[in-house]
N, C-alpha and C positions, 0 to 999 in steps of 0.2 A: 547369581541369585538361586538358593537351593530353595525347593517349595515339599515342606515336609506334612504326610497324612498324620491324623490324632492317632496316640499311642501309647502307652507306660503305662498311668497312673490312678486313682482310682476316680472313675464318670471318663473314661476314657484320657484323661490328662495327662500331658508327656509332664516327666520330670526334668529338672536341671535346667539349667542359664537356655535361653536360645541363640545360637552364632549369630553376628551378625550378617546383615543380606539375606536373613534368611524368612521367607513367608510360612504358616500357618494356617491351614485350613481348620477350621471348626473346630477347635482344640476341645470345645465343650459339647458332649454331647444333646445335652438337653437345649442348647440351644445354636444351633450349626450356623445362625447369621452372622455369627461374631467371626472373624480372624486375624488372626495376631502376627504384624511382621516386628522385625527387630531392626530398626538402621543404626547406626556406628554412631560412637558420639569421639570426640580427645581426648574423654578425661577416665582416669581408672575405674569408673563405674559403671564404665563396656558399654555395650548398646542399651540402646530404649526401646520399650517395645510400645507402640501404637497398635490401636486400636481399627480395622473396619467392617463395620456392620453394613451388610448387603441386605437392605433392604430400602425401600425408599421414607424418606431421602436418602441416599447413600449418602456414609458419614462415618469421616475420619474421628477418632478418639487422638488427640497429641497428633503431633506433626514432624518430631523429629529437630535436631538442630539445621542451624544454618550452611550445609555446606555443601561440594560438591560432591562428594564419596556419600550423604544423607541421603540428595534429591534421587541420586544412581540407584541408592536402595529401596527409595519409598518408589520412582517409577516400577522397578522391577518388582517387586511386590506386589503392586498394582498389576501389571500385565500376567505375576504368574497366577492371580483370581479371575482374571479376564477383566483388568478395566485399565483406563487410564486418569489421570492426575485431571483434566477437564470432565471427567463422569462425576467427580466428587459435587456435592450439593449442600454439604454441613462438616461442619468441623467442632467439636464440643473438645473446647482446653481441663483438664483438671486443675491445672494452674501457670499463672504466668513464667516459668523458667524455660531456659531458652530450648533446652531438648524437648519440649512442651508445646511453647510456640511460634517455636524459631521459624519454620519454613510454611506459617497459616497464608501471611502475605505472599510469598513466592507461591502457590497452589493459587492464588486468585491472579496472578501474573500469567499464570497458566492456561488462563482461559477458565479458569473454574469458575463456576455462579455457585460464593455461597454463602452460607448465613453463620456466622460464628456467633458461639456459644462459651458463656463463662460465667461464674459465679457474679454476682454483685459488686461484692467485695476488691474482684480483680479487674472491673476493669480499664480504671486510668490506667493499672501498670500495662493490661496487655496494647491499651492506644499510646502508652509516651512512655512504650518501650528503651530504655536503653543500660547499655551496659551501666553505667553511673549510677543509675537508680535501682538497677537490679543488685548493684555492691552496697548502694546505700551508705556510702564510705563517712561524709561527714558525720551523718547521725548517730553511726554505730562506734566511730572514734569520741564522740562525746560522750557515747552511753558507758564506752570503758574509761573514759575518761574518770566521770562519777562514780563506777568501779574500783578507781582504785591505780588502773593501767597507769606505769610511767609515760612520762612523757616524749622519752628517747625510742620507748618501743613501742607506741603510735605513731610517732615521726616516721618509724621505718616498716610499719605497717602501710602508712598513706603511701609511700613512695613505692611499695610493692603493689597494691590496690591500683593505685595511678597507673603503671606501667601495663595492665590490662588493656586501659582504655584503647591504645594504640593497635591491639591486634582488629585483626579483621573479623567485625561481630558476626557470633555466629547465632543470630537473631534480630527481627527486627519487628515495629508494633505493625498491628494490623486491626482494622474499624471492627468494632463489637457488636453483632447485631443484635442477641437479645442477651439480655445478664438474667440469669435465672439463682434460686435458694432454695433453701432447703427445703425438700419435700413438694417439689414442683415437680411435673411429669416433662418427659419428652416426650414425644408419638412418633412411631413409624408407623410403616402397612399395618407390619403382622406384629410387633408387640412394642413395649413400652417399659422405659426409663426412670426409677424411680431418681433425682439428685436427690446426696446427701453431704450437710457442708458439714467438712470436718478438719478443720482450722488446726493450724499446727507446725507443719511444713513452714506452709505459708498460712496470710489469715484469710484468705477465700477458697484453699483445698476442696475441690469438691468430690466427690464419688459417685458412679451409678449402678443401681441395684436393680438387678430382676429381678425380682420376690419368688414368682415364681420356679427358678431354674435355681434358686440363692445362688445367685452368680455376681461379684461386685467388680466393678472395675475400678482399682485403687491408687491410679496412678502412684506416686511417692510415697501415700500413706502409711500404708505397709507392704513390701516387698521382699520378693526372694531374696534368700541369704544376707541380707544386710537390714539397718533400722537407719531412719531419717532423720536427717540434721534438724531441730526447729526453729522458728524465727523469732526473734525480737527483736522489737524494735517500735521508737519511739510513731505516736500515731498525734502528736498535736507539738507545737513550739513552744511553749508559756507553761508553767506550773501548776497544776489541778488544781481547784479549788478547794480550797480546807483542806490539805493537805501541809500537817507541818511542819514534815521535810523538805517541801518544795519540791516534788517528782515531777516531770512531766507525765503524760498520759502517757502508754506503753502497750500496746500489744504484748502479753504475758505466751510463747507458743509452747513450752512443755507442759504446763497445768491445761493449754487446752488440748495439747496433742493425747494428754495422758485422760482426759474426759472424751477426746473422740473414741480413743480405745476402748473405753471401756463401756463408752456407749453399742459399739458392735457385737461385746459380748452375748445380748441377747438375742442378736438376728441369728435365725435361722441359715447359716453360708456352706455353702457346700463346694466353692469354688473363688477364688480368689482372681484374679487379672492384673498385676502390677505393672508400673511401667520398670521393672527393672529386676533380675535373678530367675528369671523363668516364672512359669504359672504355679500356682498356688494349689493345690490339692486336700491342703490337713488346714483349713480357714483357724479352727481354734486355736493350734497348737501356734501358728504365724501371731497371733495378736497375743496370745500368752508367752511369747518370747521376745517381743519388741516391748511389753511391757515389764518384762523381767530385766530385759537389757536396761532401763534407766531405771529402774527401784532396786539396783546392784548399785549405779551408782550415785541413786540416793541416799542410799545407807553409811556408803562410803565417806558421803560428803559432812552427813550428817555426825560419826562419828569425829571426824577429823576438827567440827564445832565445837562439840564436846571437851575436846583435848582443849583447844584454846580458852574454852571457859574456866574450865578446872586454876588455869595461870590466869584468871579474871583482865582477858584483851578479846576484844572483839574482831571481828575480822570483815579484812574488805572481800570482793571477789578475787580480786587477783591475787594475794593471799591465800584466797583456797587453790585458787585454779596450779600455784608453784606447787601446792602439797599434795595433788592428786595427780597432777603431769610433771615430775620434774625433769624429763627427759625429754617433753615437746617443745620446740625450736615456738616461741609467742609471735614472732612474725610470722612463716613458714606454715606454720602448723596450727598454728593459736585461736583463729578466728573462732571457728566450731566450738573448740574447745572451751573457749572463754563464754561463750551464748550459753551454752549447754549448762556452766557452772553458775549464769545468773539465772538458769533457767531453774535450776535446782534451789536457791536461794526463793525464787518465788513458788517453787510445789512449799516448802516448809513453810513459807509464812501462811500460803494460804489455808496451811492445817495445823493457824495456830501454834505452832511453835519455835518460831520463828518472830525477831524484830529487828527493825532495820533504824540506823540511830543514825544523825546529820555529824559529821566531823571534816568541818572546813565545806570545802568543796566536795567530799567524796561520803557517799555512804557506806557504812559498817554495820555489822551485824552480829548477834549471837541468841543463845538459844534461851526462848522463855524459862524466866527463872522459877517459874514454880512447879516445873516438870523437863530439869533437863535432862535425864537419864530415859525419858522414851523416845522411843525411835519411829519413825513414820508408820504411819498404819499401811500393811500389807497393798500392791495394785490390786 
């Protein structure tokens, strides 16, 4: 466990990724109760970085996944601020994914007394926790289903999804004690937590902001070096009403992920907190490039509509998702990829230029005919 002092950046902010194992003292100067360690997670998106705020209550931000190379890190993190894993007294989830709230239950095994915190929105997932539901596998095999997806490469999607279940989870659910929303405070001692829900990710994302220090803590929202996968996926069983396609209800996450953006635009930030690529230093420039990152490839998507109109065929998703990926492996690789391409299907419709037509079982799509030659309005 290396315990690195504030350094580099500008308000004192180090730049680049943080090692994992490794602790953080006061990375923010303006406000020194914050410290950021990094624990390990399996998967290529390196460690997480968690949140704790030394003040009372003492309280964890995220918790790191389920494993034992995490719990090594988060003790040792703990011990090099002077505390241990029974001093903790609160735990505030950004959202339920497992590097997030893998190890909230294990910390209360610990002997911890403590009150968890989470969005509204999250939390049956963070109480009936499980891999299954965190894959969401049947739902989102129907939703490509309706897309378009064959049938041979859903079959070999489930059996890849499936074969998950069998590892040894690296999370598990833990009791919620309060669910809080947007614009609700938290209170310590010495200062105070603005939440802000910003759906996307997932649909109960949440953030907290110190107005005054413009300091946000962004879990997945937006982060170092990389931009966030978002979610869809269906939120009722049955067909919406007056609906003459027959949709079910649907969580839409890139229209809202792309309204949380641009909702931050006008905060005042001067310091960023992710859980992931290091700390945030240039707040504008991070949200002007996660929003650039998917209006590149909504243009993308959008032009390739265009072409299909011109030959008057409509198109399913999976249809676009071969003409914009045709080198990603659809089991393998697809998942992301395929959400992201319904994802962009629903920004266009919902700016009008875009419709979505019933053919069989699947819906298709093309671009409103009495302006198909414009292209999305700027993020």
């Amino acid at each position: 466990m290396s315990h690195r002092p504030a350094s580099g950046g500008p308000l004192g902010v180090p730049e680049g990724p943080l090692p994992a194992g490794s602790a953080l003292s006061s990375p923010v100067i303006d406000l020194p109760q914050i410290h950021a360690l990094a624990l390990p997670t399996p998967w290529p998106v390196g460690p997480v970085q968690v949140y704790l705020i030394e003040s009372e209550p003492l309280t964890l931000v995220d918790t790191g996944v389920r494993s034992r190379d995490s719990w090594d890190a988060l003790v040792g993190g703990l011990e090099a601020l002077g505390y241990a894993p029974g001093d903790l007294r609160r735990v505030i989830l950004t959202h339920y994914h497992a590097d997030h709230l893998g190890q909230a239950e294990s910390l209360r095994r610990s002997g911890a007394t403590l009150e968890v915190l989470c969005h509204e929105q999250e939390v049956e997932l963070v109480e009936g926790f499980s891999v299954e539901r965190d894959e969401n596998i049947e739902d989102t095999l129907a939703l490509f289903r309706e897309h378009g997806v064959p049938e041979d490469v859903l079959a070999a999607q489930r059996r890849r999804l499936l074969s998950f279940l069998e590892d040894d989870p690296l999370c598990e659910p833990t009791r919620v004690d309060r669910a809080v929303r947007d614009g609700e405070r938290v209170a310590f001692k010495d200062l105070e937590l603005e939440v802000l829900h910003a759906p996307g990710h997932t649909r109960g994302h949440l953030l907290l902001h110190h107005a005054g220090a413009g300091v946000l803590v962004t879990g997945d929202h937006v982060m170092g070096e990389m931009v966030p996968a978002t979610t869809t996926c269906y939120t009722g069983p049955l067909p919406e009403p007056g609906d003459p396609l027959r949709r079910r209800p649907r969580f839409r996450g890139l229209p809202a992920y792309l309204r949380s953006l641009r909702r931050l635009r006008g905060s005042a930030l001067r310091v960023l907190l992710p859980a992931h690529g290091g700390l945030i230093a240039h707040p504008a420039r991070a949200l002007d490039d996660a929003l650039l990152f998917y209006e590149v490839r909504i243009q993308r998507a959008w032009r390739a509509l265009l072409r299909r109109a011109r030959s008057g065929a409509p198109v399913t998703a999976w249809e676009l998702f071969l003409e914009l990926f045709p080198r990603v492996d659809p089991v393998t690789q697809g998942r992301n990829r395929l959400l992201m391409v319904i994802g962009i299907l629903d920004v266009l419709a919902e700016e009008g230029r875009l419709e979505a037509l019933r053919d069989g079982a699947r819906l298709v799509h093309r671009p409103v005919a009495d302006r198909p030659e414009q292209a999305p309005s700027p993020c």
